[in-house]
C-alpha positions as CSV (number, residue, x, y, z in Angstrom):
1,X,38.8,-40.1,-67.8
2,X,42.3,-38.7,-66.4
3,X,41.6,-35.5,-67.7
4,X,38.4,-35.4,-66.8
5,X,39.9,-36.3,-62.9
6,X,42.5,-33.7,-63.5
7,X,39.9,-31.1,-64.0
8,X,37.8,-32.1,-60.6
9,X,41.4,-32.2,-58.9
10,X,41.9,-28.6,-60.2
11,X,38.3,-27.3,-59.4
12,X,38.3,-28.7,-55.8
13,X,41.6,-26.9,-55.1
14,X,41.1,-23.9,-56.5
15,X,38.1,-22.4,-53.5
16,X,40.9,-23.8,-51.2
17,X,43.8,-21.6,-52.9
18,X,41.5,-18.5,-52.8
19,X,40.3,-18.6,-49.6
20,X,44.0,-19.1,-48.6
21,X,45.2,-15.8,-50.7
22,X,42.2,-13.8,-49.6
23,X,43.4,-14.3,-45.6
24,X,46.6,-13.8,-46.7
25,X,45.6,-10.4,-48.5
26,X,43.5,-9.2,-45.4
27,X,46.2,-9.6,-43.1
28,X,48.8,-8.1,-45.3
29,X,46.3,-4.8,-45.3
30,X,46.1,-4.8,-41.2
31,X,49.8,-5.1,-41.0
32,X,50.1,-2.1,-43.9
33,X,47.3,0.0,-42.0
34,X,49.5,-0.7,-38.7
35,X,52.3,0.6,-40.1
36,X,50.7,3.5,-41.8
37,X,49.1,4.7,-38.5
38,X,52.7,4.6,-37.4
39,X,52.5,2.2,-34.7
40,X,54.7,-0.8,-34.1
41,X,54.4,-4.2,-35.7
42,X,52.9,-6.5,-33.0
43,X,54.3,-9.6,-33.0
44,X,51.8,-12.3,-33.2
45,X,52.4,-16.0,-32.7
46,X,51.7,-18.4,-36.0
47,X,50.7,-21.9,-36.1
48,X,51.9,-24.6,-38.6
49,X,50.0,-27.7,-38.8
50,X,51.7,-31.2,-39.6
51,X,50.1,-33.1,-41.9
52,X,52.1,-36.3,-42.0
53,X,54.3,-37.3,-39.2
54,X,56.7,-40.2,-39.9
55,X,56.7,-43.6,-36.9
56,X,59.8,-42.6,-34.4
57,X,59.4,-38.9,-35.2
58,X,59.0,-36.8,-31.7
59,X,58.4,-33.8,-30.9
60,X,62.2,-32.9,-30.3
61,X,62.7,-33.6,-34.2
62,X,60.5,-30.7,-35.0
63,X,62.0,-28.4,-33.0
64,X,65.7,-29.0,-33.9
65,X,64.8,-28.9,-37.1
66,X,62.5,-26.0,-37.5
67,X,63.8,-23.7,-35.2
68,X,66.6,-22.8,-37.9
69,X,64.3,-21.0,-39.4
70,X,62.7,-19.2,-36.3
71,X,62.1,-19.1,-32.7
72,X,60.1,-22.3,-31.8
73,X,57.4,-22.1,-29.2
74,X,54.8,-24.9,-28.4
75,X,54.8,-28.2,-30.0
76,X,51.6,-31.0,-30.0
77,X,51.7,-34.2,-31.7
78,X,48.5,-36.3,-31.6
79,X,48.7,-40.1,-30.8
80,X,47.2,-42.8,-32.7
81,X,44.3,-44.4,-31.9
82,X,44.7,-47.5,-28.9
83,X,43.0,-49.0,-30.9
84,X,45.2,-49.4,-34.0
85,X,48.4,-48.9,-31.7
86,X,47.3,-52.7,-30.4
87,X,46.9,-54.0,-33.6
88,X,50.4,-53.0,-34.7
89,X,51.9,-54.8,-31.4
90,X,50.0,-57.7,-32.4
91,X,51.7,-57.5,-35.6
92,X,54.6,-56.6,-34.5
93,X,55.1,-60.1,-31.8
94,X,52.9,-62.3,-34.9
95,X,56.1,-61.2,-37.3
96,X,59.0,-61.2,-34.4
97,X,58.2,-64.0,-32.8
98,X,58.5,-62.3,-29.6
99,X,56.9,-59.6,-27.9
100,X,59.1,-56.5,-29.1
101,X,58.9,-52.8,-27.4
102,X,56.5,-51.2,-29.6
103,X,57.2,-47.0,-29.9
104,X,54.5,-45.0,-30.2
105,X,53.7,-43.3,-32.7
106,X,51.3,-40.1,-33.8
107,X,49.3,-39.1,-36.7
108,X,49.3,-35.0,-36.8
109,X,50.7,-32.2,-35.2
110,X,51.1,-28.7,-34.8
111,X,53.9,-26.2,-34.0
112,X,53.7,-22.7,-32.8
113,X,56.2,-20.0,-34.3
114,X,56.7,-16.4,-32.4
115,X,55.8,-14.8,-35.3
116,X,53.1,-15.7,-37.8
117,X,55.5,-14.5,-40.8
118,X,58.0,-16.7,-39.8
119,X,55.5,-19.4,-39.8
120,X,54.1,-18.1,-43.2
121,X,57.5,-19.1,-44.5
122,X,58.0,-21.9,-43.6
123,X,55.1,-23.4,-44.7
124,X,55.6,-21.9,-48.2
125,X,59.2,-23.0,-48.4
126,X,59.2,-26.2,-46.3
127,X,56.0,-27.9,-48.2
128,X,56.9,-31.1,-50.2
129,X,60.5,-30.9,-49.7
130,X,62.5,-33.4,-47.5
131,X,62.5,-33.8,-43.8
132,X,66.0,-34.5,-43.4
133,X,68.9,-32.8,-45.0
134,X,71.6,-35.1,-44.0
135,X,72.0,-38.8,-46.3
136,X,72.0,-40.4,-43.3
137,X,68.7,-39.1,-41.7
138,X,65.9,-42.0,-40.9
139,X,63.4,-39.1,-42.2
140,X,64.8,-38.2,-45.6
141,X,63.0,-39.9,-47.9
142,X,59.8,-38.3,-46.0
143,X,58.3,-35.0,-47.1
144,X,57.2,-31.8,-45.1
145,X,53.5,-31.5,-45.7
146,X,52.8,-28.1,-44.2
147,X,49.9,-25.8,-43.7
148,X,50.0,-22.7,-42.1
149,X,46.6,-22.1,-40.2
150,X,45.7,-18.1,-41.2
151,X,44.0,-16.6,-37.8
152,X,44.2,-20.1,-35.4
153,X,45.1,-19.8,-31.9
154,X,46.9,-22.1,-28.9
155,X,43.5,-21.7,-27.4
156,X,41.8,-23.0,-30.4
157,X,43.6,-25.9,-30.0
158,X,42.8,-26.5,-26.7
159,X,38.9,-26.3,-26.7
160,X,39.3,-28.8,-29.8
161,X,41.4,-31.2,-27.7
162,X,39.1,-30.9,-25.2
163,X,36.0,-31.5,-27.0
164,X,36.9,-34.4,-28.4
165,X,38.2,-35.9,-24.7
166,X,34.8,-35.0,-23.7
167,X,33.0,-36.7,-27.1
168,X,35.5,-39.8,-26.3
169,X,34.0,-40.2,-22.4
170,X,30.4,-39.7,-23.3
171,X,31.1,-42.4,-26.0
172,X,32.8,-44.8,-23.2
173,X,29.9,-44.0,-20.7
174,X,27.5,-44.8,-23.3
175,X,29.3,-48.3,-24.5
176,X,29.6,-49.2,-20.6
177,X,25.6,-48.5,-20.0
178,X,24.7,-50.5,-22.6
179,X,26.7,-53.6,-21.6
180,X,25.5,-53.0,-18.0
181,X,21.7,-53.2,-19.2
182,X,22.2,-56.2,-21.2
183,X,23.9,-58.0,-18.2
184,X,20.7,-57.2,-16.7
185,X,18.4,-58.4,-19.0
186,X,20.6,-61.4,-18.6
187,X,20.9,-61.8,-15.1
188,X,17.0,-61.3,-15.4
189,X,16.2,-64.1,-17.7
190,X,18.4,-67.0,-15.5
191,X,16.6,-66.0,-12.5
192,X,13.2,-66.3,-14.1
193,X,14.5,-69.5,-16.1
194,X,15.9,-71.0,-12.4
195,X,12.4,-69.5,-10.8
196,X,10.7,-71.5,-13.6
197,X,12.7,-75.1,-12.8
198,X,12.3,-74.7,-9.8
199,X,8.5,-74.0,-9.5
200,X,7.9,-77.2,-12.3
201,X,7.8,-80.2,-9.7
202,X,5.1,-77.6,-7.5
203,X,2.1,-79.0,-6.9
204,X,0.7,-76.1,-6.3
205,X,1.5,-74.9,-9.1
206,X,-0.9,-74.7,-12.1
207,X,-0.9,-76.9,-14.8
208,X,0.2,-75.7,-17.6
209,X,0.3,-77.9,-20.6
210,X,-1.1,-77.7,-23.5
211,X,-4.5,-78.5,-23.9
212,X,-6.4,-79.4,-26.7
213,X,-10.3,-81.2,-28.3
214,X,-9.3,-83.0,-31.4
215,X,-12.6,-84.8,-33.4
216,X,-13.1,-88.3,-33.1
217,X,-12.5,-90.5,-35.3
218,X,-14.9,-92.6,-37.1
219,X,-13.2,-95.7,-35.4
220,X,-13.8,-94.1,-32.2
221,X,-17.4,-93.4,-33.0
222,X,-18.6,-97.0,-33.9
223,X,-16.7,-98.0,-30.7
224,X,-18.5,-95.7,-28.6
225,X,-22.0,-96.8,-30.4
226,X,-20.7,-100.3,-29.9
227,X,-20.2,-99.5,-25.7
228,X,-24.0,-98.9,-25.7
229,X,-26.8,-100.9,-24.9
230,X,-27.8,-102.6,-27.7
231,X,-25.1,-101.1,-29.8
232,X,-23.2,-104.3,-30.7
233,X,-27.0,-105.3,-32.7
234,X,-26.9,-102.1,-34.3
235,X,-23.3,-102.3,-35.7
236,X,-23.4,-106.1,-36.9
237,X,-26.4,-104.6,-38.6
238,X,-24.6,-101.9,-40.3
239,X,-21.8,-103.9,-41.4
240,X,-24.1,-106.4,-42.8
241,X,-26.0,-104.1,-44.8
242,X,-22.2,-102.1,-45.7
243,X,-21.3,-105.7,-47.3
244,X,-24.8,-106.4,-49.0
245,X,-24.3,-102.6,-50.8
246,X,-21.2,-103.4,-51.8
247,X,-22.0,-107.1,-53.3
248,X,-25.3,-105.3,-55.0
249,X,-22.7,-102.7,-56.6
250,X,-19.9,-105.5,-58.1
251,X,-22.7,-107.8,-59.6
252,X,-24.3,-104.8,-61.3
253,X,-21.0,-103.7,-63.0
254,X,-19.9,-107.4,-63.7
255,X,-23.4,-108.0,-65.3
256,X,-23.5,-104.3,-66.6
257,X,-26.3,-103.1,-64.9
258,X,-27.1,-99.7,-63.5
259,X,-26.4,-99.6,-60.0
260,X,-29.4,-100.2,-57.4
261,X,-29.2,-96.4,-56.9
262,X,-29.1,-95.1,-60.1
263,X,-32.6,-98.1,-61.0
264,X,-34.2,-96.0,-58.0
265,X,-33.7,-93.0,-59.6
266,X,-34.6,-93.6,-62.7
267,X,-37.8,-95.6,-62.5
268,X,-40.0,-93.2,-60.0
269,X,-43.4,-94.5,-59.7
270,X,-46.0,-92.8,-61.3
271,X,-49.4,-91.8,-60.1
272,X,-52.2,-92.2,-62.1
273,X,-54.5,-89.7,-63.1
């Protein structure tokens, strides 16, 4: 399995490592075609981009330290996200106790070098090595990670930068129009809900409960025939004859006879012909 990791590792990097030495060898042939035509190197400004940036490391840092190697131009370091930036204060007063001064801290960067060979170099040279020389540096057990950006501009920079503010306030318009239609739809429903109270003791109003016909009950039936003229005959008739059925049907299974219904059935008269 490691090997087999090893090779992915190897294959991914390798497109990256010729698409690096291919820019590399195109601009080596304009600088050797600019020479040949006997014309003056231009000097063109390089960018290095900053991979890692350790916490309390500023923009000053970079500069004192790389301009040993060349003249230093403009320098951009990236904050980190509010978002995470409040969650490390929160960590910070949870472990202190108290609420400390936090520093702020950035996640990338990028420096600009007069001249894109000087910045070609240092790249090369700097990568993977540590960021301070001196045993007592806060930054020397961090490494340079490095990347020299073949054929990117200052102004390249700056549309990114700006796209992203403008992604980041469409986002933040978007959030706050959504929270504004759902305390709408909220404000909406306790208005109806108080419209609703309020309009419950209206006599005016229509009533609105819920109505239903459920069947009557045979209870409810002999009560009702009962409530007639006449009816009170009529039921002490039916129970009377209810009680002689059932007598008819207990002597006929004490004495083992058929039941009066089944004798009915069973001996159908007969016509003579």
């Amino acid at each position: 399995m490691e090997g087999e990791e090893s090779e992915k590792a190897a294959t991914e990097q390798e497109p990256l490592e010729g698409t690096d030495q291919a820019l590399d060898a195109e601009e080596e042939q304009e600088e050797s075609e600019e020479a040949a035509c006997g014309r003056k190197k231009r000097v063109v400004p390089g960018i290095v981009y900053l991979g890692h940036i350790p916490p309390r490391f500023r923009p000053l840092h970079v500069r004192n330290l790389l301009s040993a190697y060349g003249e230093v131009g403009r320098v951009f370091f990236q904050a980190e996200d509010r978002f995470v930036r409040r969650k490390k204060k929160k960590a910070a007063a949870a472990a202190g106790g108290k609420k400390r001064s936090y520093s702020k801290d950035y996640t990338e960067g990028w420096v600009e070098f007069r001249d894109k060979r000087v910045a070609k170099r240092v790249a090369a040279s700097l990568h993977n090595t540590p960021m301070g020389a001196r045993r007592r540096s806060p930054f020397r057990y961090d490494l340079w990670n490095l990347k020299y950006l073949h054929r990117f501009t200052w102004s390249h920079l700056s549309e990114h930068l700006a796209f992203e503010r403008q992604v980041r306030r469409q986002r933040l318009r978007a959030e706050v129009a959504q929270a504004k239609r759902e305390t709408d739809f909220y404000l909406q429903s306790v208005e109806r809900g108080q419209r609703f109270l309020a309009a419950d003791g209206d006599p005016a109003r229509p009533d609105g409960s819920w109505t239903f016909a459920q069947r009557p009950t045979e209870q409810e039936l002999r009560a009702r025939k009962a409530a007639r003229p006449g009816g009170r005959e009529r039921a002490r008739l039916a129970t009377v004859q209810d009680k002689a059925r059932s007598n008819k049907g207990l002597l006929a299974r004490i004495f083992g006879a058929p039941p009066p219904s089944e004798s009915m059935e069973g001996t159908s008269p007969v016509r003579d012909s």
